[in-house]
N, CA, C and O of each residue as an XYZ file, in Angstrom:
440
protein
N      97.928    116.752     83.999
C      97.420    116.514     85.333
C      98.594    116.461     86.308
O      99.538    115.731     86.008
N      98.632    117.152     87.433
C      99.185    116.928     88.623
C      99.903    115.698     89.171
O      99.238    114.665     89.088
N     100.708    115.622     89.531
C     101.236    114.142     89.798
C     100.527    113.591     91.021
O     100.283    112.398     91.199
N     100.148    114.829     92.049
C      99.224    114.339     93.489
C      97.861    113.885     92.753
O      97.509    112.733     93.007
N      97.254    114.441     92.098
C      95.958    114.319     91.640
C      96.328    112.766     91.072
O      95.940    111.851     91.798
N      96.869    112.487     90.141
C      97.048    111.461     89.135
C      97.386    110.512     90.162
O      96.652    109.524     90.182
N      98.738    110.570     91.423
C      98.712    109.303     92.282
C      97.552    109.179     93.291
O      97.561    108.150     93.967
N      96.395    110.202     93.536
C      95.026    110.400     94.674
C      93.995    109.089     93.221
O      93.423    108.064     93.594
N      94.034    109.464     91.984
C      93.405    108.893     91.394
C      93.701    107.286     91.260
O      92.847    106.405     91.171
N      95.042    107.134     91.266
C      95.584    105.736     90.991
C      94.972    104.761     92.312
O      94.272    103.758     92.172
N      95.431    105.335     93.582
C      94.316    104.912     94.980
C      93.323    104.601     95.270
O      92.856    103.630     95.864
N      92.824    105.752     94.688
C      91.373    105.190     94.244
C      90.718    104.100     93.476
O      89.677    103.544     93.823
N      91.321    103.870     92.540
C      91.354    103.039     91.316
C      91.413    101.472     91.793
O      90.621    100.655     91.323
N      92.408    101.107     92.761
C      93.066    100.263     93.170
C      92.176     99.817     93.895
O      91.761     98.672     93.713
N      91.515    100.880     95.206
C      91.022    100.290     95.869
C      89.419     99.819     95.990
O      88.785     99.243     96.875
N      89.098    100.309     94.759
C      87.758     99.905     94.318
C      87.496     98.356     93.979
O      86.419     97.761     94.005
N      89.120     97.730     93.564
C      89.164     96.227     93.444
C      87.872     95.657     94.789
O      87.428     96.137     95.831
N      87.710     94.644     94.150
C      86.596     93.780     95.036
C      87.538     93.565     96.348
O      87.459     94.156     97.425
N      88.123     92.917     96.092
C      89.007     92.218     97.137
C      89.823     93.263     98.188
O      89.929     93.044     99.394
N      90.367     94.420     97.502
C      90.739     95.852     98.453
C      89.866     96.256     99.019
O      90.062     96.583    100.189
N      88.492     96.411     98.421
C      87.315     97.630     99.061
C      87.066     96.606    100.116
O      87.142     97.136    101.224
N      86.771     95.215    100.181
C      86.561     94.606    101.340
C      87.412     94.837    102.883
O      86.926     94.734    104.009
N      88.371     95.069    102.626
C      89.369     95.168    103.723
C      89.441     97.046    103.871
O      90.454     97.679    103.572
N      88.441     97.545    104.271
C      88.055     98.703    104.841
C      88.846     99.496    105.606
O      88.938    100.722    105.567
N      89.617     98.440    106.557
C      90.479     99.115    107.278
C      91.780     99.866    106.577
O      92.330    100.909    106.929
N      92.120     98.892    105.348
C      93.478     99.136    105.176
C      92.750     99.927    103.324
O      93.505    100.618    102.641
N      91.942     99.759    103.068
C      91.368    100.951    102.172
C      91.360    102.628    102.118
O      91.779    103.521    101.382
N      90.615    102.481    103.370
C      89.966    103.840    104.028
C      91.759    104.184    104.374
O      91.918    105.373    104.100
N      92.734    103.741    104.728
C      93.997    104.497    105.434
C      94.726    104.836    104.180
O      95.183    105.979    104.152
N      94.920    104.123    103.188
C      95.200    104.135    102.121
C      94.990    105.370    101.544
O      95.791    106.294    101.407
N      93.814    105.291    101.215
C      93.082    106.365    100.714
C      93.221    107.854    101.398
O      93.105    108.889    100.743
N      93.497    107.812    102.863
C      93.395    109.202    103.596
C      94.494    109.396    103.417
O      94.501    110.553    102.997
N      95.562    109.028    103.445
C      96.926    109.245    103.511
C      97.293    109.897    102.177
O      98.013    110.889    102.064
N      96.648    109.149    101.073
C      97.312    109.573     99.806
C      96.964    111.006     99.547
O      97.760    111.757     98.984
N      95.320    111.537    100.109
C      94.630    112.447    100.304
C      95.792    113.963    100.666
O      96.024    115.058    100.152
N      96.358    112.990    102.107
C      96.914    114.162    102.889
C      97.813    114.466    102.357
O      98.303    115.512    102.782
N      98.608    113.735    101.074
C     100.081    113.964    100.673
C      99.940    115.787     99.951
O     100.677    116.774     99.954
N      98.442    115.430     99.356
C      97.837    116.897     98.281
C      97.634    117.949     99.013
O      98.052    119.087     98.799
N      96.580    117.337    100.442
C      96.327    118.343    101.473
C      96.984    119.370    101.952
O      96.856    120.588    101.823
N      97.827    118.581    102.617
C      98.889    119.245    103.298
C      99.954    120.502    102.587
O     100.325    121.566    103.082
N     100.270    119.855    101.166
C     100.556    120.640    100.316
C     100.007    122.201    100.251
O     100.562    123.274    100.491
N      98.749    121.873     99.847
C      97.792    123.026     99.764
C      98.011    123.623    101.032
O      98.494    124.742    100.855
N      97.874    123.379    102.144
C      97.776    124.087    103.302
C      99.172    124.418    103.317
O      99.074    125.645    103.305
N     100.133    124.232    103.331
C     101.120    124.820    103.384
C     101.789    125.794    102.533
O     102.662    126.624    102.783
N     101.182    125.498    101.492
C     100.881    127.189    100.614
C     100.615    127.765    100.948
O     101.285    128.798    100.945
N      99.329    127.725    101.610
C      98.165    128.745    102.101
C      99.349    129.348    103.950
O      99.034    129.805    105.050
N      99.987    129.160    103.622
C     100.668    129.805    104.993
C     101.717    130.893    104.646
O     102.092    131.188    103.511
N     102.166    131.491    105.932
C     102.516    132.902    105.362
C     104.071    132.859    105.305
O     104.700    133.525    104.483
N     104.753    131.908    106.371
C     106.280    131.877    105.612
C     106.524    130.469    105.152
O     105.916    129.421    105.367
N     107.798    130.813    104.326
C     108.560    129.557    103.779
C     108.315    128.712    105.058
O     107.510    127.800    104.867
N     108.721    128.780    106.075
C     109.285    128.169    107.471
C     108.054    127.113    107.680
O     108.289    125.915    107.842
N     106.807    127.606    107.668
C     105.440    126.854    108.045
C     105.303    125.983    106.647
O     105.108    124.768    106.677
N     105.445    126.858    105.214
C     105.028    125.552    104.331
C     106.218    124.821    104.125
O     106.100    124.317    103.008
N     107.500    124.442    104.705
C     108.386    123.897    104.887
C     108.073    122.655    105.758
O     108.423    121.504    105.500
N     107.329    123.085    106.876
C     106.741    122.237    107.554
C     105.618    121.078    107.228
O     105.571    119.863    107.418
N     104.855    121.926    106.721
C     103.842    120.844    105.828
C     104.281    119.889    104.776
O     103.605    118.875    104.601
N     105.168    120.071    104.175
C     105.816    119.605    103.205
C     105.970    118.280    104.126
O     105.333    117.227    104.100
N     107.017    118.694    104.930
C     107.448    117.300    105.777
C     106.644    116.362    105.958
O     106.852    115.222    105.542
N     105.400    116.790    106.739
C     104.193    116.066    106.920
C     103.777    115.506    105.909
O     103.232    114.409    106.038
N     103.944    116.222    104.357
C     103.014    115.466    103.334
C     104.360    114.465    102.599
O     104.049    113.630    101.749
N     105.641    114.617    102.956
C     106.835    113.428    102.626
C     106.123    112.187    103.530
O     105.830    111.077    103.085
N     105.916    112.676    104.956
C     105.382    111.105    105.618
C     104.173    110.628    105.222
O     103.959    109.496    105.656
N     103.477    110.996    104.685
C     101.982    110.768    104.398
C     102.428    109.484    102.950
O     102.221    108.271    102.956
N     103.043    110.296    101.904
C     104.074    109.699    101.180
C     104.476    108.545    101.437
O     104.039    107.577    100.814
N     105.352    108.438    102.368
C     105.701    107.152    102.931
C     105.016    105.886    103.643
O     105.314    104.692    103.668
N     103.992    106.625    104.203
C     102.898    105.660    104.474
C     102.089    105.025    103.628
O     101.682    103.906    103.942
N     101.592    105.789    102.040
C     101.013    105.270    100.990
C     102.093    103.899    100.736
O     101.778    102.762    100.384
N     103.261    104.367    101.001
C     104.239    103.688    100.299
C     104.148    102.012    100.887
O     103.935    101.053    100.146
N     104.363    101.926    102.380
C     104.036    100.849    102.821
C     103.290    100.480    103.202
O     103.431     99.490    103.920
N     101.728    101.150    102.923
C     100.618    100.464    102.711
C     100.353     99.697    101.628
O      99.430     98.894    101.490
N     101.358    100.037    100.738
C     101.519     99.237     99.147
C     101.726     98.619     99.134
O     101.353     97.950     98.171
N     102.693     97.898    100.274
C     103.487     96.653    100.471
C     102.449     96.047    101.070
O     102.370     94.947    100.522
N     101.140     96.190    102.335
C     100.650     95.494    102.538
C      99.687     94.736    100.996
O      99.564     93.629    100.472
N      99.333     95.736    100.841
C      98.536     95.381     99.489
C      98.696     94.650     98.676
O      97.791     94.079     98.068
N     100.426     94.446     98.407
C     100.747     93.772     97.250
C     100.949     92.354     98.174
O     100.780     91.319     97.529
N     101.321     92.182     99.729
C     101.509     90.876     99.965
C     100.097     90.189    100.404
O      99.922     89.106    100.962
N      99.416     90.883    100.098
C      97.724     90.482    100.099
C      97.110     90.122     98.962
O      96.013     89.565     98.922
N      97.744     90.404     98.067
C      96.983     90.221     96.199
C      96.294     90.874     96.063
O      95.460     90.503     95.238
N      96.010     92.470     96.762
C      95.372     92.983     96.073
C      95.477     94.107     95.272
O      94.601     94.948     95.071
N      96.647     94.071     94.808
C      97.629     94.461     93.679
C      98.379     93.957     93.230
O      99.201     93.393     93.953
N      98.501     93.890     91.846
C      99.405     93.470     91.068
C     101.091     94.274     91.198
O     101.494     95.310     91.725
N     101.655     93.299     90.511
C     103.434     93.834     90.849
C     103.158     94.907     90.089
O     103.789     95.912     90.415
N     102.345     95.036     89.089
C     102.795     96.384     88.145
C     102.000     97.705     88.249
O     102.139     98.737     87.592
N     101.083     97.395     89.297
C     100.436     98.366     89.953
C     100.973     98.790     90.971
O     101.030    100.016     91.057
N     101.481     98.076     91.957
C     102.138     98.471     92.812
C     103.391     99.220     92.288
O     103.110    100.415     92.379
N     104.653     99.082     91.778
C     105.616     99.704     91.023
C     105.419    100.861     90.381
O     106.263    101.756     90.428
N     104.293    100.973     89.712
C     103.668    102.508     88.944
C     103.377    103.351     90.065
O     104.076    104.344     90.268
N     102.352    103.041     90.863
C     101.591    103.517     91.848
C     102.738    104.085     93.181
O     102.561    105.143     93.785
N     103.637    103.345     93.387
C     104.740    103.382     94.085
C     105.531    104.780     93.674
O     105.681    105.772     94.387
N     106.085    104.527     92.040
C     107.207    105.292     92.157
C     106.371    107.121     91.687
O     106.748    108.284     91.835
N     105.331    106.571     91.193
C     104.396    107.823     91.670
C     104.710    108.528     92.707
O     105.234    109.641     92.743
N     104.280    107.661     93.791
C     104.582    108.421     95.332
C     105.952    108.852     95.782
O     106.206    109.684     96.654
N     106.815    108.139     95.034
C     108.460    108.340     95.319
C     108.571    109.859     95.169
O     108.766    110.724     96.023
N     108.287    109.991     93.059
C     108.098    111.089     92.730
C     107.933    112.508     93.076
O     108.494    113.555     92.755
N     106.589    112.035     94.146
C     105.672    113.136     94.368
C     106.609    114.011     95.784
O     106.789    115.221     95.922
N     107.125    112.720     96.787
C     107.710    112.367     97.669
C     109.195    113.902     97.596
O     109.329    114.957     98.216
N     110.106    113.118     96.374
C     111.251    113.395     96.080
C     111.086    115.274     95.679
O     111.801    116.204     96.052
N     110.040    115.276     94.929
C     109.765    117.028     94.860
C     109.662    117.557     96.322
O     110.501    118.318     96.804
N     108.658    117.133     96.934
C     108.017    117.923     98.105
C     109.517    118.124     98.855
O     109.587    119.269     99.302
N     110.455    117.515     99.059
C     111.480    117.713     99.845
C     112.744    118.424     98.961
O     113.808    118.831     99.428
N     112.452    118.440     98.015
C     113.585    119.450     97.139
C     112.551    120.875     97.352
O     113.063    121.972     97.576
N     111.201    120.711     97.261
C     110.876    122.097     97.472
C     111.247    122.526     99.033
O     112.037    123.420     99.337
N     110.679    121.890     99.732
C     111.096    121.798    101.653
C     112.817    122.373    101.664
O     113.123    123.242    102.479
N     113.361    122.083    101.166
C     115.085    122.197    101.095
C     115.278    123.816    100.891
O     115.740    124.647    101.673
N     114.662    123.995     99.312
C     114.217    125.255     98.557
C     113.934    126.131     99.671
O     114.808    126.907    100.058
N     112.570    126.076    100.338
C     111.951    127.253    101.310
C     112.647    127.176    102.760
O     112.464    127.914    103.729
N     113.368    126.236    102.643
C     114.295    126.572    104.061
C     115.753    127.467    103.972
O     116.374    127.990    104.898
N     115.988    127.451    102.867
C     117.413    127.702    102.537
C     116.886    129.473    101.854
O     117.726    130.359    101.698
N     115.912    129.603    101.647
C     115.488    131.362    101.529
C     114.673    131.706    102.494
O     113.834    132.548    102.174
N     114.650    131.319    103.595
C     114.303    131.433    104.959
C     114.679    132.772    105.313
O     114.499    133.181    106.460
């Protein structure tokens, strides 16, 4: 499995907790963000030079980063555990750390 798919699933997972799904606001952002990290991806495939899916990439590094410190709200809320948060986290690091070695990649055969 995909590492976007596998960290879109872990999000999900998390936020089905009783205590996460209640707090809607910070669920639902959670959830879209982690969404867009895959999205964006895809769409920036789907484009015709390096230069544009170079671009998306970027967008789906911040999307990345936002899962990231939405994690932090989560975990100083209890509604994650330290070892969910840490898995779930370096997931996103992961996913994070490719998208910008590929971004690097399609700029530099520009």
């Amino acid at each position: 499995m995909a590492k976007g798919s596998t960290s879109d699933k872990k999000i999900y997972e998390i936020t089905k907790n009783k205590n996460f799904a209640r707090d809607f606001g910070l669920s639902d952002q959670i959830r879209r963000a982690s969404v867009s990290v895959m999205s964006n991806i895809a769409e920036g495939n789907g484009r015709k030079t390096n230069k544009d899916f170079a671009n998306f990439l970027v967008i789906s590094h911040g999307s990345a980063a936002e899962v990231q410190c939405q994690l932090y709200v989560a975990l100083d809320l209890d509604y994650v555990s330290r070892q969910e948060f840490s898995e779930i986290y370096q997931l996103f690091d992961e996913v994070s750390r490719m998208t910008m070695a590929l971004c690097q990649h399609l700029l530099k055969t520009s």
